[in-house]
OpenMM code with the backbone's topology and positions (N, CA, C; nanometers):
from openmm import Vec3, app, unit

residues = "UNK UNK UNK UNK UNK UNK UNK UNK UNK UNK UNK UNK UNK UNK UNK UNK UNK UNK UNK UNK UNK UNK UNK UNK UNK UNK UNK UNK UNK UNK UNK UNK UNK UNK UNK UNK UNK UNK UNK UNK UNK UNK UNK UNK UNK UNK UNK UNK UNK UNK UNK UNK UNK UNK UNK UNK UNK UNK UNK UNK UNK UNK UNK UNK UNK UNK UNK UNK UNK UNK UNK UNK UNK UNK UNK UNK UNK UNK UNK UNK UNK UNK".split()
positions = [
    Vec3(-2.4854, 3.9459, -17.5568),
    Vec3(-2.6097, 3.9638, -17.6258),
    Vec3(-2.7189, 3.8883, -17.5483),
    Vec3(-2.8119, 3.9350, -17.5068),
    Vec3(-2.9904, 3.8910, -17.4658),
    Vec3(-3.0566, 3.7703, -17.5320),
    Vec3(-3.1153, 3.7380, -17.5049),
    Vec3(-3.1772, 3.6214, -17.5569),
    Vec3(-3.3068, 3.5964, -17.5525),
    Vec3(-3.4110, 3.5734, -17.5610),
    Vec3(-3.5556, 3.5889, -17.5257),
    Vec3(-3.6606, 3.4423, -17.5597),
    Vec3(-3.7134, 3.3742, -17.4943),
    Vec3(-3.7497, 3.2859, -17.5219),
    Vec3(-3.9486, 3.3117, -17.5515),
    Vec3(-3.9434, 3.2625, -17.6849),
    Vec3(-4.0823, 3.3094, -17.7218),
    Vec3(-4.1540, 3.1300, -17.7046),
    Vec3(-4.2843, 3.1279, -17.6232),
    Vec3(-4.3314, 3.0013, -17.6094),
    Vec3(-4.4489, 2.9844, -17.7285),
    Vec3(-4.4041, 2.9290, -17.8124),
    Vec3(-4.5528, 2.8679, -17.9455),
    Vec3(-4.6623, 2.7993, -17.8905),
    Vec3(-4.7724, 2.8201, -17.9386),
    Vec3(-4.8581, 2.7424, -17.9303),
    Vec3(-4.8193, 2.5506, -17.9973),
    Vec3(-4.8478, 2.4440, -17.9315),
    Vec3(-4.8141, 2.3169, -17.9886),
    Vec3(-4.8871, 2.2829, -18.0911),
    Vec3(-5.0278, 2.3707, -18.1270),
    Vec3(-5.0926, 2.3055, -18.1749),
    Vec3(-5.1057, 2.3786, -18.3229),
    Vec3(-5.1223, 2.5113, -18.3020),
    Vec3(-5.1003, 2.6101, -18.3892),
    Vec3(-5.0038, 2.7060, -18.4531),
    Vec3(-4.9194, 2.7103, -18.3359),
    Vec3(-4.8006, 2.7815, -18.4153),
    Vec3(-4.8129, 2.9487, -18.3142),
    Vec3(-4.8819, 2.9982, -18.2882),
    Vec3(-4.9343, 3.1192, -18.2336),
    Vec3(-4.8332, 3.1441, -18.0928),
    Vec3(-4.8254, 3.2488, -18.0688),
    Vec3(-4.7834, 3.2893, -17.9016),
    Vec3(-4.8070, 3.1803, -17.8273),
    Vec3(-4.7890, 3.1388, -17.7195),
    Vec3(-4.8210, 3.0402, -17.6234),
    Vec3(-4.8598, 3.1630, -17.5171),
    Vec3(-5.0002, 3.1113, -17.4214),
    Vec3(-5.0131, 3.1755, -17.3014),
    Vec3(-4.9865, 3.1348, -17.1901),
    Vec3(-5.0023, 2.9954, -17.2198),
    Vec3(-5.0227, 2.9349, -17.0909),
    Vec3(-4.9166, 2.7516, -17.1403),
    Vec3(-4.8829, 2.7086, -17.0101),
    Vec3(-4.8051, 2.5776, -16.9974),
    Vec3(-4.8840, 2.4782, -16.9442),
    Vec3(-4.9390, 2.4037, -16.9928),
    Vec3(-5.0564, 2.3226, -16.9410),
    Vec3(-5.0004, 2.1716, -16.8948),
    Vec3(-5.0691, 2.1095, -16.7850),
    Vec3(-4.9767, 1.9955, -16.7235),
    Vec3(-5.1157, 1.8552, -16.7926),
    Vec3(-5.0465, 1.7669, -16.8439),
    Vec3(-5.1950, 1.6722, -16.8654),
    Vec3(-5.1130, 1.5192, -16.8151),
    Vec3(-5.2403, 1.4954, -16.7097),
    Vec3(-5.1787, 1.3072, -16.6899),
    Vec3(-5.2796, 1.2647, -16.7801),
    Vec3(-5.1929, 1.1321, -16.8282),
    Vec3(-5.3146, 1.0703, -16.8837),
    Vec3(-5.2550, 0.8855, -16.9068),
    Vec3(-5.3257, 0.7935, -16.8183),
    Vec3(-5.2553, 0.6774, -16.7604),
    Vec3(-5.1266, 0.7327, -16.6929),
    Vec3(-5.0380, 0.6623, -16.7019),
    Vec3(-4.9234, 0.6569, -16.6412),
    Vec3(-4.8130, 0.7674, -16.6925),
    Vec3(-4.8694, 0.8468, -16.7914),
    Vec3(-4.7543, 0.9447, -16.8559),
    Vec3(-4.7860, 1.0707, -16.8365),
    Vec3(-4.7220, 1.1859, -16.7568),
    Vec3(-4.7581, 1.3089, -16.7788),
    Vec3(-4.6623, 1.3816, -16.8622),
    Vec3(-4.7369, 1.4732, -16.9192),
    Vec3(-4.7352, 1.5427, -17.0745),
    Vec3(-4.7522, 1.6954, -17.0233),
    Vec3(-4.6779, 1.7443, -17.0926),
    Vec3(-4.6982, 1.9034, -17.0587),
    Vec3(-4.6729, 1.9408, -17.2218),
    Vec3(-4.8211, 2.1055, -17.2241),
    Vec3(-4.7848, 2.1583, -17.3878),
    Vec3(-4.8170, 2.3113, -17.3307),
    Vec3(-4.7785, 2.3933, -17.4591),
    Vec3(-4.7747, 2.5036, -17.4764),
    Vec3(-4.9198, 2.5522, -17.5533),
    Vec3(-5.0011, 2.6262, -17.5240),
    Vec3(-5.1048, 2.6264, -17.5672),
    Vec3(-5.1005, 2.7909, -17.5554),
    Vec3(-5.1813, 2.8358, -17.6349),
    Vec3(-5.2588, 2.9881, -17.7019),
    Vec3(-5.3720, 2.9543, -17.6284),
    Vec3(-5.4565, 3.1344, -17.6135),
    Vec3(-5.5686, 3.1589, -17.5638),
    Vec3(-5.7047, 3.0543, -17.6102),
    Vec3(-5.6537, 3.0617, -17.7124),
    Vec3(-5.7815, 3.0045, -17.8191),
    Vec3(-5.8016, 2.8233, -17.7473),
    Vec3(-5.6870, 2.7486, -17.7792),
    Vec3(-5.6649, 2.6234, -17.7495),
    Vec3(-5.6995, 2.6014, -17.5749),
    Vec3(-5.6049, 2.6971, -17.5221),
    Vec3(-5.6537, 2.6695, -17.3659),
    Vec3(-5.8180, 2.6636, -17.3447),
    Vec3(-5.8900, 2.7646, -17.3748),
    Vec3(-6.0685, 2.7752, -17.4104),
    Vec3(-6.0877, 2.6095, -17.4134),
    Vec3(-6.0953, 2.5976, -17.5212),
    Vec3(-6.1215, 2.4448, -17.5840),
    Vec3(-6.0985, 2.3838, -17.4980),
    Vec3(-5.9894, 2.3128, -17.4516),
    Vec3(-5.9394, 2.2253, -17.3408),
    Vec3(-5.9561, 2.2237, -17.2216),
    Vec3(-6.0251, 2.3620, -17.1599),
    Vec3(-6.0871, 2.3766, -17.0704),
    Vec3(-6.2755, 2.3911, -17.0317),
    Vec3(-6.2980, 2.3764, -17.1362),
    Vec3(-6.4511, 2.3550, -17.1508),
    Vec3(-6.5484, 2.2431, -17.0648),
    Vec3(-6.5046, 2.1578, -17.1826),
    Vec3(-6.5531, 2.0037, -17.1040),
    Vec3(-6.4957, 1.9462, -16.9365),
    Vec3(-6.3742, 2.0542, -16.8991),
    Vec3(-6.2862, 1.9946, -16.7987),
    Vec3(-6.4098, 2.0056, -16.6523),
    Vec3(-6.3511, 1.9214, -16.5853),
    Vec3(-6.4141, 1.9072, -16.4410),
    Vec3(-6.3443, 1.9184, -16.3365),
    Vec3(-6.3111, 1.9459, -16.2038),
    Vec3(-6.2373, 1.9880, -16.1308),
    Vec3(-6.2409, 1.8627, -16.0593),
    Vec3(-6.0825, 1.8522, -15.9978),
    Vec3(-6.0681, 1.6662, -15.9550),
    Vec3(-6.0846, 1.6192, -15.8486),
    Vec3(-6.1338, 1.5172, -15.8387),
    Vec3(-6.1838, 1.4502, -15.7183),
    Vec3(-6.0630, 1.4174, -15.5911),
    Vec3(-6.1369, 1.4618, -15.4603),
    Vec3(-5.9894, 1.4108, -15.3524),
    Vec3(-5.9803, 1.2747, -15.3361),
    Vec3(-5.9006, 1.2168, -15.2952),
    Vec3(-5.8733, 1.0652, -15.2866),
    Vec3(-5.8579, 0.9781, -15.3506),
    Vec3(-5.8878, 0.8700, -15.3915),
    Vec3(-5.8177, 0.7864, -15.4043),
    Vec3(-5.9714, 0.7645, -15.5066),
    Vec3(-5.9142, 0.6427, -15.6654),
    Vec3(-6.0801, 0.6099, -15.7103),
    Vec3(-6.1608, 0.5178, -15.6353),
    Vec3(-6.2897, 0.5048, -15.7033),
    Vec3(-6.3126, 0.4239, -15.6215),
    Vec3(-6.3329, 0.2798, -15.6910),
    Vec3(-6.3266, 0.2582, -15.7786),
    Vec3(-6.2196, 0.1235, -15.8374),
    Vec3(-6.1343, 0.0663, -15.7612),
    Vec3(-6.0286, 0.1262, -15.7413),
    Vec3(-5.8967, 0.1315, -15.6660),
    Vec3(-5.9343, 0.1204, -15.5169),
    Vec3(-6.0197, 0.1541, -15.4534),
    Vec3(-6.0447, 0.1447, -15.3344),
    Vec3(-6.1006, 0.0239, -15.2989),
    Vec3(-6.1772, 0.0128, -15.3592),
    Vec3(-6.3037, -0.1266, -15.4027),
    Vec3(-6.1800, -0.2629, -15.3601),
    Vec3(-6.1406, -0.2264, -15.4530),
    Vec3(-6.0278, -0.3512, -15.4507),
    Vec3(-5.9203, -0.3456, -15.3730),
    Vec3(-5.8806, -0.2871, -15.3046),
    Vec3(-5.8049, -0.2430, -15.2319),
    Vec3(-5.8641, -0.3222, -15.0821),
    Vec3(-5.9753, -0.3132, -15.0243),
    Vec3(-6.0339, -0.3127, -14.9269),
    Vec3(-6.1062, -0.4635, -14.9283),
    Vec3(-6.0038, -0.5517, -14.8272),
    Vec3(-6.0297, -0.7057, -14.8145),
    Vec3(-6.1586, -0.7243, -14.7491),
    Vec3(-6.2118, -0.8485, -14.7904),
    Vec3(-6.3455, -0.8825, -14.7142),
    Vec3(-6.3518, -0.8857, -14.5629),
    Vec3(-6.4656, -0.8548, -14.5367),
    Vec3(-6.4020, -0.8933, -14.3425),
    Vec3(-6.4272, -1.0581, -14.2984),
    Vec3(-6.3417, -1.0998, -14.2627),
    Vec3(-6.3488, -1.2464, -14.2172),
    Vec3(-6.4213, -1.2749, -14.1018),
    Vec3(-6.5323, -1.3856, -14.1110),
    Vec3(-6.6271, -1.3912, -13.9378),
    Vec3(-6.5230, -1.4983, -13.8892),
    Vec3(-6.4902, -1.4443, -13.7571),
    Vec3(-6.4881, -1.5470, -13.6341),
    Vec3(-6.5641, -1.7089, -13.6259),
    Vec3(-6.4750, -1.8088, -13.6451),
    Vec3(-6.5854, -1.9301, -13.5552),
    Vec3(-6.5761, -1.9075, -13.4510),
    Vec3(-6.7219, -1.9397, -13.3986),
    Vec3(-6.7458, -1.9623, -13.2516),
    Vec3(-6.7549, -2.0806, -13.2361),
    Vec3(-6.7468, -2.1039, -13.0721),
    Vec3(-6.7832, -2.2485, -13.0310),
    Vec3(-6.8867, -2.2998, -13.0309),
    Vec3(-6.9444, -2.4416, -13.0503),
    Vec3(-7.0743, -2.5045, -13.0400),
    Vec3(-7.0725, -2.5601, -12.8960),
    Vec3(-7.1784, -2.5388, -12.8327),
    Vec3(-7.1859, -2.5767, -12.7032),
    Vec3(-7.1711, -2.7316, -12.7034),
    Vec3(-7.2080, -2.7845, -12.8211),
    Vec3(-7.1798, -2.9378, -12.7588),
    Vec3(-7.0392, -2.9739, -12.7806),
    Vec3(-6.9696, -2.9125, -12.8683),
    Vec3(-6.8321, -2.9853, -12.8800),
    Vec3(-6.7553, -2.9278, -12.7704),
    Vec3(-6.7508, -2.8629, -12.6592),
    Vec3(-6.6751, -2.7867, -12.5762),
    Vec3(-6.6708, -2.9141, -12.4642),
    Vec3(-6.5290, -2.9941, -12.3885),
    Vec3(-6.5406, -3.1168, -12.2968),
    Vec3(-6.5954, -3.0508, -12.1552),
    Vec3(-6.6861, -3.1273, -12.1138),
    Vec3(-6.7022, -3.1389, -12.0042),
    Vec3(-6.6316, -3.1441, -11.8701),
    Vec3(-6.6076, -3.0671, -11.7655),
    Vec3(-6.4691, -3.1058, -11.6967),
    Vec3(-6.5596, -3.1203, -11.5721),
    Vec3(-6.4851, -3.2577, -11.5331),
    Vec3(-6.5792, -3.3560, -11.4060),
    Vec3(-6.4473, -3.3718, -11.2957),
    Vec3(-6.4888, -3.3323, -11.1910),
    Vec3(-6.4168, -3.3131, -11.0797),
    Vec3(-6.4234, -3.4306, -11.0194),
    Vec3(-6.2663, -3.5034, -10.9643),
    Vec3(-6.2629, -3.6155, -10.8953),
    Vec3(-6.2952, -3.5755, -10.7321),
    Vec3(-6.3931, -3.6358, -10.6679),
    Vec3(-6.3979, -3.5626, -10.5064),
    Vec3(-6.3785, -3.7130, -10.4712),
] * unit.nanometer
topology = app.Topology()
chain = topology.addChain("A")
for resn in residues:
    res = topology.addResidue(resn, chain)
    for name in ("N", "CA", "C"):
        topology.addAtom(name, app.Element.getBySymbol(name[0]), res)
């Protein structure tokens, strides 16, 4: 016997159209969403930035350290015995 797997909406109960992937902190979450719900959830959305944040970068990226140089007077004098 066949078997058929029908995907629900998570939120409503309805057909599912679509499998939607969501990070959010450290946990990714995946739901089943209907036409209607996908709309919604895709409204406000923005398309994602490449790289890295820039929080994360900020801090990431050590100060640059200056070089001492020498002071001409503290450098010894070198006196040749003739």
């Amino acid at each position: 016997m066949a078997e058929k797997t029908i995907l629900v909406c998570d939120v409503c109960g309805q057909p599912a159209i679509e499998t939607v992937s969501i990070k959010f902190g450290n946990q990714s979450l995946v739901k089943d969403l209907c036409d209607q719900h996908v709309k919604a959830l895709s409204e406000g959305a923005r398309p994602a930035r490449r790289g890295r944040p820039r929080k994360a970068r900020a801090a990431a990226v050590a100060p640059i350290k200056q070089r001492r140089t020498r002071q001409q007077g503290s450098q010894k004098k070198q006196t040749s015995a003739a």
